[in-house]
C-alpha positions in Angstrom: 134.4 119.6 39.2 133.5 118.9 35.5 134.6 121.6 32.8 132.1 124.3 31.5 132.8 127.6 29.5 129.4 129.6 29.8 129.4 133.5 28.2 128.3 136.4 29.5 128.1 140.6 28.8 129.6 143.1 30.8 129.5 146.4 28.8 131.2 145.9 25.3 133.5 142.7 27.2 132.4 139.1 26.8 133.0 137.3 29.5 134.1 133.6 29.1 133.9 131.8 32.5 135.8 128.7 32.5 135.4 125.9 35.1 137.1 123.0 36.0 140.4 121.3 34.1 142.0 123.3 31.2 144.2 120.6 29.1 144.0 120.1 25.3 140.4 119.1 25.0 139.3 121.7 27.0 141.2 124.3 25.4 139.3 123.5 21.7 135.9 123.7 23.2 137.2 127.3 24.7 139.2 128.1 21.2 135.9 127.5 19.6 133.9 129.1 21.6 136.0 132.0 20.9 136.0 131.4 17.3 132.4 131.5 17.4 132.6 134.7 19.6 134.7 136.8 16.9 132.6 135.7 14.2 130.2 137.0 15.7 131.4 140.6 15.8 132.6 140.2 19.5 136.1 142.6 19.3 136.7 142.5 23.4 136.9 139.1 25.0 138.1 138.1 29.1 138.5 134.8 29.9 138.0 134.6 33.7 140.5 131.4 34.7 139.1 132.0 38.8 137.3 128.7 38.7 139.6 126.5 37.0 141.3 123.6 39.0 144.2 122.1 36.7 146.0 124.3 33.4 148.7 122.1 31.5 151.1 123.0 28.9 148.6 122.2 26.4 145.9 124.4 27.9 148.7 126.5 27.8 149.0 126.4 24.0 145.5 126.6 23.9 145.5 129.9 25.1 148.2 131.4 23.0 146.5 130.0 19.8 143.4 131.8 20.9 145.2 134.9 21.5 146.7 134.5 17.9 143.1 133.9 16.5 142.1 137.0 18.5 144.5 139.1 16.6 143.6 137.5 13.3 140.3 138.5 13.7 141.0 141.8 15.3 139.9 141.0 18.4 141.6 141.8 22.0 141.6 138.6 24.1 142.4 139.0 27.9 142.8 136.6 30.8 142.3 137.8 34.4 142.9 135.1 37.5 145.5 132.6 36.1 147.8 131.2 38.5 150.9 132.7 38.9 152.7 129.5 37.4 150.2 130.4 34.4 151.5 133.8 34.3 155.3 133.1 34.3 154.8 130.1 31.8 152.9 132.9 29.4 155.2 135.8 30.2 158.3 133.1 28.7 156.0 132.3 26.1 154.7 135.5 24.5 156.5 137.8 26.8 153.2 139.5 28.1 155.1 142.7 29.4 155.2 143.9 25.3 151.7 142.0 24.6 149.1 144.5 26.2 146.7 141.0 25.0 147.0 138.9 28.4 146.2 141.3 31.3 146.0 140.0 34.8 144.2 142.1 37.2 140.8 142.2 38.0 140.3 145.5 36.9 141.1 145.1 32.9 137.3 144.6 32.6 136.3 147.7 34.0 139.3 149.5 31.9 138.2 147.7 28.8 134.6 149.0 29.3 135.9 152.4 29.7 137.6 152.8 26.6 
């Protein structure tokens, strides 16, 4: 399965759909993408991880620097269907139980809409 990132609007969320392998190279066409979202006025971001295959350290790191460009820009960045090796590796990280920013249910998009 190759990588793709395609957009897509549910309410006031974009939803980022990643495919495939997330490692370093990935995870700048995604950090871009997002980039490109926030300049664009886009405050609510989810980035749906169902699809993807392979997440590294790097992708990893990927993921937290988006999350830091999110708050630059005073944005709210959420992920939903990492796997739970993902979520431990964050929750070490950036400690995700005091960072309302990485979310992993399916329902944060319907709770984000709602607010």
């Amino acid at each position: 399965m190759g990588f793709s990132a395609s957009t897509r609007q549910l309410g006031t969320v974009t939803v980022v759909d990643v495919r495939g392998r997330f490692t370093l190279i990935e995870g700048e066409a995604v950090h871009e993408l997002l980039l490109d979202l926030f300049e664009d006025g886009r405050k609510r971001v989810l980035l749906n991880f169902r699809d993807v295959s392979y997440l590294d350290s790097s992708g990893i790191g990927q993921l937290i620097r988006g999350l830091y460009s999110a708050r630059k820009n005073n944005a709210e960045l959420h992920a939903v269907d990492l796997s739970p090796r993902a979520r431990e590796i964050l929750h070490m990280t950036i400690c995700t139980r005091s960072s309302p920013i990485f979310q992993m249910n399916r329902l944060r998009c319907v709770r984000l809409n709602a607010q």
